[in-house]
BALO-530486 format. One line per field, with one value per residue (C-alpha): residue number from 0; residue in three letters; x, y, z. Coordinates in pm, 1 decimal, decimal comma, padded with zeros to 6 digits. Layout:
BEGIN
seq <- (NUM ...) $
type <- (ala ...) $
east <- (X ...) $
north <- (Y ...) $
up <- (Z ...) $
END
This chain:
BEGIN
seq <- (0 1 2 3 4 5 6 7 8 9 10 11 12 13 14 15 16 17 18 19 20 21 22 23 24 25 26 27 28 29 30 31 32 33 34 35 36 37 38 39 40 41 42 43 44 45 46 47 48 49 50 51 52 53 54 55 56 57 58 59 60 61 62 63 64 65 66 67 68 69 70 71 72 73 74 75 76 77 78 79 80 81 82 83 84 85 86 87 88 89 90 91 92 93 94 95 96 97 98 99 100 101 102 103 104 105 106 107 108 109 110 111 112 113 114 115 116 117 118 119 120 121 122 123 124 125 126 127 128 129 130 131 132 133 134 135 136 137 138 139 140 141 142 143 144 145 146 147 148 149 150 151 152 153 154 155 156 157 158 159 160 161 162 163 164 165 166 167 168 169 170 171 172 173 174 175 176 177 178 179 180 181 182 183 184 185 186 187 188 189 190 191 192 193 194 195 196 197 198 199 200 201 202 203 204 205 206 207 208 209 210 211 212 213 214 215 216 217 218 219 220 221 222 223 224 225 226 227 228 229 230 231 232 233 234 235 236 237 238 239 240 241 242 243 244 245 246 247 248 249 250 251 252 253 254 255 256 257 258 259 260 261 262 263 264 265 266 267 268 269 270 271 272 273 274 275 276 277 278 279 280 281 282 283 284 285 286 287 288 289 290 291 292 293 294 295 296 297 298 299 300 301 302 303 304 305 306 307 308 309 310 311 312 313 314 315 316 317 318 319 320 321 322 323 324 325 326 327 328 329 330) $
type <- (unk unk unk unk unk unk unk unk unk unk unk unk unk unk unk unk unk unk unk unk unk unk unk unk unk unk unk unk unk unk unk unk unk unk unk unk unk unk unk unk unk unk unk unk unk unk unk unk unk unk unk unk unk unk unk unk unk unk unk unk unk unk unk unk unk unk unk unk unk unk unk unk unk unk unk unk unk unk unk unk unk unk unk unk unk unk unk unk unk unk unk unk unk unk unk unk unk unk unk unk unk unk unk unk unk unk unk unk unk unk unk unk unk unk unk unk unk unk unk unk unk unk unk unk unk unk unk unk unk unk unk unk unk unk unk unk unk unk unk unk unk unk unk unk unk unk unk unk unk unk unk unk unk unk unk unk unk unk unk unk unk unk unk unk unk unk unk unk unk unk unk unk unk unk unk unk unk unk unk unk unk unk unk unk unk unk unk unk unk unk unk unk unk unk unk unk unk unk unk unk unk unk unk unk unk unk unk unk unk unk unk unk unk unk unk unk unk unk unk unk unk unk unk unk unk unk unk unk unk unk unk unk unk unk unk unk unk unk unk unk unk unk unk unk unk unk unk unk unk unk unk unk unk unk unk unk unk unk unk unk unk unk unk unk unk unk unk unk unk unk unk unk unk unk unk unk unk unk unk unk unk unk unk unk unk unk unk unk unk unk unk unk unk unk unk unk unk unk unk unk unk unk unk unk unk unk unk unk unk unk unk unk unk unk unk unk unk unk unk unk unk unk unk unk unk unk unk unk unk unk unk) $
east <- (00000,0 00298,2 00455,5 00103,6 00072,2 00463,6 00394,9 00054,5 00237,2 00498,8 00320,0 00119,9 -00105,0 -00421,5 -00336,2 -00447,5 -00799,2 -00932,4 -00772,8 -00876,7 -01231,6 -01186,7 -01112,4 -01352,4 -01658,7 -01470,0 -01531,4 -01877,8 -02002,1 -01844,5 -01861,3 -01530,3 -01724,5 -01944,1 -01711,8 -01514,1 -01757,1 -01891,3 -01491,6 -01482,9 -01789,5 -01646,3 -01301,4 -01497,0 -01719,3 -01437,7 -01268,5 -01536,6 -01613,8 -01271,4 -01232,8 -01537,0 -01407,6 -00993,6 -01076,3 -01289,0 -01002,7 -00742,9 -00974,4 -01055,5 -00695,3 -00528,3 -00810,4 -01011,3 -01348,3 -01622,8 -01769,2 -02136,2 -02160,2 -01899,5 -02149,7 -02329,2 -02043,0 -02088,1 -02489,2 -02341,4 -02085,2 -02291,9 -02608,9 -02318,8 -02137,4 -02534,9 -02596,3 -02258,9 -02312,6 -02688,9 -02576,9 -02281,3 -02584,1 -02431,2 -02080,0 -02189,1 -02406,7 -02207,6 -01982,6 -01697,5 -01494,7 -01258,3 -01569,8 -01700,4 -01446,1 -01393,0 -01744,6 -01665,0 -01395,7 -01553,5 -01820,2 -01558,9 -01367,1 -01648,3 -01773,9 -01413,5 -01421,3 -01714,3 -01595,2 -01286,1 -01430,7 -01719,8 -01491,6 -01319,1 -01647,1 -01731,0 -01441,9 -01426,7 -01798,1 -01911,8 -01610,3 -01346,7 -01593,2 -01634,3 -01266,5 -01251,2 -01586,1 -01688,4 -02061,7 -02120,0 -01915,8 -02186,8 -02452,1 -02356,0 -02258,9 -02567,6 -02740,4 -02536,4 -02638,1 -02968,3 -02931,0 -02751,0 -03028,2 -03253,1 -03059,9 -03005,3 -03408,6 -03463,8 -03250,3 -03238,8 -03636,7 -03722,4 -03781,3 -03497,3 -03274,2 -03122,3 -02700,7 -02626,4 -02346,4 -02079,7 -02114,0 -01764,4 -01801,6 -02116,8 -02004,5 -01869,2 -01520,8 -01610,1 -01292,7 -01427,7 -01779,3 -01637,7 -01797,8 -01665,6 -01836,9 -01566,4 -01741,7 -01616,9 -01281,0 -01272,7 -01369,7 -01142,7 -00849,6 -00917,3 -00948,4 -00613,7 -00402,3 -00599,1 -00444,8 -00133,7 -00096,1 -00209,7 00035,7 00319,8 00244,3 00179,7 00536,1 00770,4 00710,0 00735,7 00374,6 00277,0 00532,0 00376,8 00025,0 00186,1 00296,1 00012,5 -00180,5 00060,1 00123,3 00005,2 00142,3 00486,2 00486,0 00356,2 00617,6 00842,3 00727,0 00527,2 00181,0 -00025,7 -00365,0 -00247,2 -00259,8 -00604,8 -00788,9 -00563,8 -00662,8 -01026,5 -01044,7 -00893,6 -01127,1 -01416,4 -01311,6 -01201,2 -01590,7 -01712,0 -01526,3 -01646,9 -02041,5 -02007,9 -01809,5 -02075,0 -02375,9 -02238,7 -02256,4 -02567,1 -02709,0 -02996,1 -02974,7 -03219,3 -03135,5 -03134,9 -02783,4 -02582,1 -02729,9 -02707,3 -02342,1 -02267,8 -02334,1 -02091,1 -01811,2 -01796,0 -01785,1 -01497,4 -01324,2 -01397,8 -01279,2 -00944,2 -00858,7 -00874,9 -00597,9 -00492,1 -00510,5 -00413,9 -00644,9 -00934,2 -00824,1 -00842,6 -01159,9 -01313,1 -01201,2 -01347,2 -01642,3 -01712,6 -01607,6 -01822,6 -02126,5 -02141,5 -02027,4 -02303,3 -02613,7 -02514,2 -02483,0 -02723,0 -02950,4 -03125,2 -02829,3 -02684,1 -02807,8 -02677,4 -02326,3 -02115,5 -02165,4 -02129,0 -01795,8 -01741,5 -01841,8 -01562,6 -01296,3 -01320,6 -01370,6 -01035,9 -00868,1 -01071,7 -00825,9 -00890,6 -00686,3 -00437,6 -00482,2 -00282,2 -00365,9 -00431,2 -00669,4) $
north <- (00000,0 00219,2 00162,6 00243,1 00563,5 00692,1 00590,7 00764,7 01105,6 01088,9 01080,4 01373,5 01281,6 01455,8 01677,6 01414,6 01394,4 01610,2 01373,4 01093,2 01205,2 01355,9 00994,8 00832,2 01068,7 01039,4 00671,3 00716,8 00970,7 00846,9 01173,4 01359,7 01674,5 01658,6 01566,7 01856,0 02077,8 01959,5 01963,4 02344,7 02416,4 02246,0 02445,3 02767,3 02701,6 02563,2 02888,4 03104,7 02895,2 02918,2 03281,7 03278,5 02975,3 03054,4 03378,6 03156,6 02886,3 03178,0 03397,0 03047,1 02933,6 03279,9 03405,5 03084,8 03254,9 03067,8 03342,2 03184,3 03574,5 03490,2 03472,2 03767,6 03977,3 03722,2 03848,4 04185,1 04132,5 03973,3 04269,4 04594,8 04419,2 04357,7 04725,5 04886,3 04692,2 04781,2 05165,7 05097,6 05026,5 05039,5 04980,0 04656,8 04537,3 04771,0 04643,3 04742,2 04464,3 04746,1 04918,8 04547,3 04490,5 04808,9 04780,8 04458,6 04512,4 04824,2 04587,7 04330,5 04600,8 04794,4 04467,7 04404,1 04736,0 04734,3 04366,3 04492,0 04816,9 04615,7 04330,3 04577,6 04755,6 04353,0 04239,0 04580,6 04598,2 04196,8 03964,9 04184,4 04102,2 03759,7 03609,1 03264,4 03172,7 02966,3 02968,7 03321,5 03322,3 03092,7 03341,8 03669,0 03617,1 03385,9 03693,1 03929,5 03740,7 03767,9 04154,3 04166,4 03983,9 04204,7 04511,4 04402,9 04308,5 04679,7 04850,6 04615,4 04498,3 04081,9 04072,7 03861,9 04079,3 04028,4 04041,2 04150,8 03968,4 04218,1 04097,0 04034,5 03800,0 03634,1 03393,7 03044,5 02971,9 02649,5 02376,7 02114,7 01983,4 02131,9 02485,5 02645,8 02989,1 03299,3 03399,3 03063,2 03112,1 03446,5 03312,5 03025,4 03298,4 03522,1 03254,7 03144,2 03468,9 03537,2 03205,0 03294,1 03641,5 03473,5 03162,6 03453,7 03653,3 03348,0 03201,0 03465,4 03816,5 03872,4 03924,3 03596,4 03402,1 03538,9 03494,9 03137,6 03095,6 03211,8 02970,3 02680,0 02832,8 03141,9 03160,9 03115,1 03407,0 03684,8 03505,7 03655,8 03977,2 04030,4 04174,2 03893,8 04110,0 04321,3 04100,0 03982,3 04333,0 04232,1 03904,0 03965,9 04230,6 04030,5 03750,2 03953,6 04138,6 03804,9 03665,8 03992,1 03932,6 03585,4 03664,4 03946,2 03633,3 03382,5 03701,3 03661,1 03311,8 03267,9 03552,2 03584,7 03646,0 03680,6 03772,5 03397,5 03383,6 03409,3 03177,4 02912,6 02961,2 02906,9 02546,1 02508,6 02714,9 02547,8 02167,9 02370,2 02470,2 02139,1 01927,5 02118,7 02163,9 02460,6 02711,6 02582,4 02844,6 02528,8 02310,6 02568,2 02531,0 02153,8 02108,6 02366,0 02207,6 01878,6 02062,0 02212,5 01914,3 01646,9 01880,1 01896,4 01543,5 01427,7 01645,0 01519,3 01181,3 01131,2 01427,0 01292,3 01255,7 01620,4 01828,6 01540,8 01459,1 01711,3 01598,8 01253,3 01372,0 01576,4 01250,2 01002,0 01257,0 01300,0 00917,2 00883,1 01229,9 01342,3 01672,1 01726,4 01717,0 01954,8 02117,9 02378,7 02313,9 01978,1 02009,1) $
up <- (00000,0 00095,8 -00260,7 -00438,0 -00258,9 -00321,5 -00688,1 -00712,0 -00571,4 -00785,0 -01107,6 -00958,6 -00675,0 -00635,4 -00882,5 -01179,8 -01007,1 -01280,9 -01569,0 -01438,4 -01398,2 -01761,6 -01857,1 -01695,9 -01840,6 -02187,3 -02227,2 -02059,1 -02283,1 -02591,2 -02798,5 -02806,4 -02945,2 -02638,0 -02402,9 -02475,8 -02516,3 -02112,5 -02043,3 -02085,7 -01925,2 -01635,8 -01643,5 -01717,3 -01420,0 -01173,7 -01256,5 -01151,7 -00812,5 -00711,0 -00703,8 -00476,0 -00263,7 -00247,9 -00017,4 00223,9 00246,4 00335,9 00542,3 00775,5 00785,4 00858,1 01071,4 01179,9 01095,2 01039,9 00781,4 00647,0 00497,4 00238,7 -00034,9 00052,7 -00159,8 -00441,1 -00402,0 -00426,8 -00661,4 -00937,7 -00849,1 -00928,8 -01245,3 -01357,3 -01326,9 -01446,2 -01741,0 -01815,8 -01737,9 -02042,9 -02250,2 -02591,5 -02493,3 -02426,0 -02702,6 -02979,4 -03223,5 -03095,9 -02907,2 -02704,3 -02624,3 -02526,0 -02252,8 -02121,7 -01974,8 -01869,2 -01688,9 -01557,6 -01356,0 -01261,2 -01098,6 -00956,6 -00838,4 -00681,2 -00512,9 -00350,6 -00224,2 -00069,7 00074,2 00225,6 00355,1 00565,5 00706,7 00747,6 00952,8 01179,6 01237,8 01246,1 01237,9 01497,0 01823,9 01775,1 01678,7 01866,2 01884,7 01596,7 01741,4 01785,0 01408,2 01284,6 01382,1 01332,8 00959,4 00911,2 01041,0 00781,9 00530,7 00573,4 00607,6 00278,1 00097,0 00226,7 00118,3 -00231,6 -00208,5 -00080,4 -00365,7 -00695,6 -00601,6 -00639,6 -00974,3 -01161,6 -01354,9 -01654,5 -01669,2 -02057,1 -02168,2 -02375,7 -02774,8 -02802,5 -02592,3 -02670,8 -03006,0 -02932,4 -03128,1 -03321,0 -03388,1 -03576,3 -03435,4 -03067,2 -03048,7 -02756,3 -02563,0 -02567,1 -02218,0 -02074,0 -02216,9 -02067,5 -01766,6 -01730,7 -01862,9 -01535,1 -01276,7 -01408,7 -01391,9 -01035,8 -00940,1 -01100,6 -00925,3 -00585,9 -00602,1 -00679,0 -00395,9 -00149,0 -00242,7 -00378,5 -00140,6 00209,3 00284,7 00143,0 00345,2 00670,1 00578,9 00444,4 00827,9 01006,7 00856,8 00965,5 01319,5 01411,8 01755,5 01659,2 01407,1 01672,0 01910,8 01638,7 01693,7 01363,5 01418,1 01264,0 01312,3 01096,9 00746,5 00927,9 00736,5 00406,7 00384,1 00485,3 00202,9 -00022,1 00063,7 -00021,5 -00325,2 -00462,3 -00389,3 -00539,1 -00832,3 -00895,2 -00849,4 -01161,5 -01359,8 -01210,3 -01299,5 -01665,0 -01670,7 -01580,5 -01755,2 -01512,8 -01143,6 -00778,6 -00458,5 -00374,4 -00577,1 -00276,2 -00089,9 -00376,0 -00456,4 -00068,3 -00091,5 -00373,6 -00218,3 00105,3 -00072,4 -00251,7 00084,6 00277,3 -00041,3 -00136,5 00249,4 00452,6 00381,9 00063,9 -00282,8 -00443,6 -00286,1 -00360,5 -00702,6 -00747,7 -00577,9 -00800,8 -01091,4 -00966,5 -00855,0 -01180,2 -01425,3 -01233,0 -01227,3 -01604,4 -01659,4 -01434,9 -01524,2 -01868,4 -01811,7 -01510,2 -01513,4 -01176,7 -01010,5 -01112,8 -00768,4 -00556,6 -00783,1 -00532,1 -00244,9 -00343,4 -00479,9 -00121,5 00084,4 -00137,2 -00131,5 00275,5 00341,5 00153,3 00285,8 00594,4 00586,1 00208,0 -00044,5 -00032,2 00342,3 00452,2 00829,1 00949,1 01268,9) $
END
């Protein structure tokens, strides 16, 4: 068993989880057109639910907060991108591809903003008093929540509202009988180079290697005399921005949203957290790639199955790893 397991990490480890569950729904579904097609939508979607779930790992490994009111700035996120774009109007439905992304990257980064400044108000105001008490944590961002629904329910009304989707990015780039949506290669193109710039700063800058140890022993770096509390704010905004971000990506995706979108991504980010293991950017990663591939592979597949497919997956992965895959803090 020992000599099974060194071989299986050599060749990779966890980290060929996602081709082996390529290759498995390959020879299931039969269709290389389809699969690939389904493959895509999988990275695409992975993409998106990891820059919602990779602040949540950091913020609970870092900070051991309990945050349930992580999705409330996807709710947010996804409701500002929906109405800088609508107030671009023709700059996003012209014919003009600069004009295109301009105004999309206008309500990304308004959407980001409005994360990061509302993170901070977030951890000062909610998160500060209750550090240390994963019950009262439970509650009081359960609670926020709740008020944040209301607010966007108070100010953007129940009605659904339509996200429009810039034109240059609405075509699908077709390769043979494999037609493939730009939007989802835009989307799997940001989650990459935020996982790029995040992996950089994490391993290659001084701020990174404390946040790095804080989330391995916390203790010891204040015992250093480094004021830990301090990247607390950072990280939180971060966190948030980075959740922000990801609802005006998952708003675009979806192409329709509610107030009920925060609460429905939630699920799906913490079987992210709770499969990649809790501190881990690259553990976020892998588990949203899993997270996204298996939940097109199985609605296509097994329809029926499709709303219960994740947490089947979450169930296996824990039975086998009980820490996660790839946790940065082990108890």
């Amino acid at each position: 068993m020992k000599t099974l397991s060194a071989t299986f990490e050599r060749f990779g480890g966890v980290m060929l989880l996602p081709v082996a569950l390529g290759l498995i729904a390959f020879v299931l579904i039969g269709r290389p057109s389809t699969w690939m097609t389904l493959t895509v939508a999988g990275l695409a979607m992975g993409m998106m639910i990891f820059l919602m779930a990779s602040g949540l790992s950091l913020i609970f490994g870092l900070m051991d907060v309990l945050n349930f009111g992580h999705s409330a700035f996807v709710s947010f996120g996804a409701f500002i991108a929906a109405s800088v774009l609508a107030w671009f109007g023709v700059w996003v439905s012209g014919g003009s591809a600069a004009m295109n992304i301009v105004a999309l990257m206008a309500a990304i980064a308004a959407a980001t903003a409005f994360g990061a400044l509302a993170g901070w108000a977030f951890e000062r105001v909610i998160v500060k008093p209750v550090y240390k008490d994963h019950l009262r944590q439970i509650l009081i961002t359960m609670g926020a929540l709740i008020v944040a629904e209301e607010l966007i329910l108070m100010i953007w009304g129940g009605a659904p509202i339509p996200v429009p989707r810039p034109a240059a990015l609405t075509g699908s780039i077709v390769i043979g009988d494999v037609a493939i949506e730009l939007y989802r290669i835009f989307a799997f193109a940001l989650g990459l180079v935020v996982y790029i710039a995040m992996h950089f700063a994490l391993n290659r800058t001084r701020i990174g290697l404390l946040i790095r140890a804080g989330v391995e022993n916390r203790e010891m770096v204040e015992a250093l005399g480094f004021r830990i509390d301090r990247l607390f704010i950072a990280v939180f905004m971060a966190g948030s921005a980075l959740a922000a971000m990801g609802g005006a990506m998952w708003a675009g995706y979806q192409g329709l949203i509610t107030t009920a979108i925060g609460s429905e991504m939630m699920i799906l980010v913490f079987i992210v957290v709770i499969i990649g293991g809790l501190g881990s950017i690259e553990g976020s990663l892998l588990g949203a790639i899993l997270v996204g591939l298996m939940a097109n592979y199985v609605a296509f597949l097994f329809p029926k199955m499709s709303l219960a497919s994740n947490m089947i997956l979450m169930m296996a992965i824990l039975l086998w790893r009980p820490f996660g895959l790839k946790p940065a803090v082990k108890g």
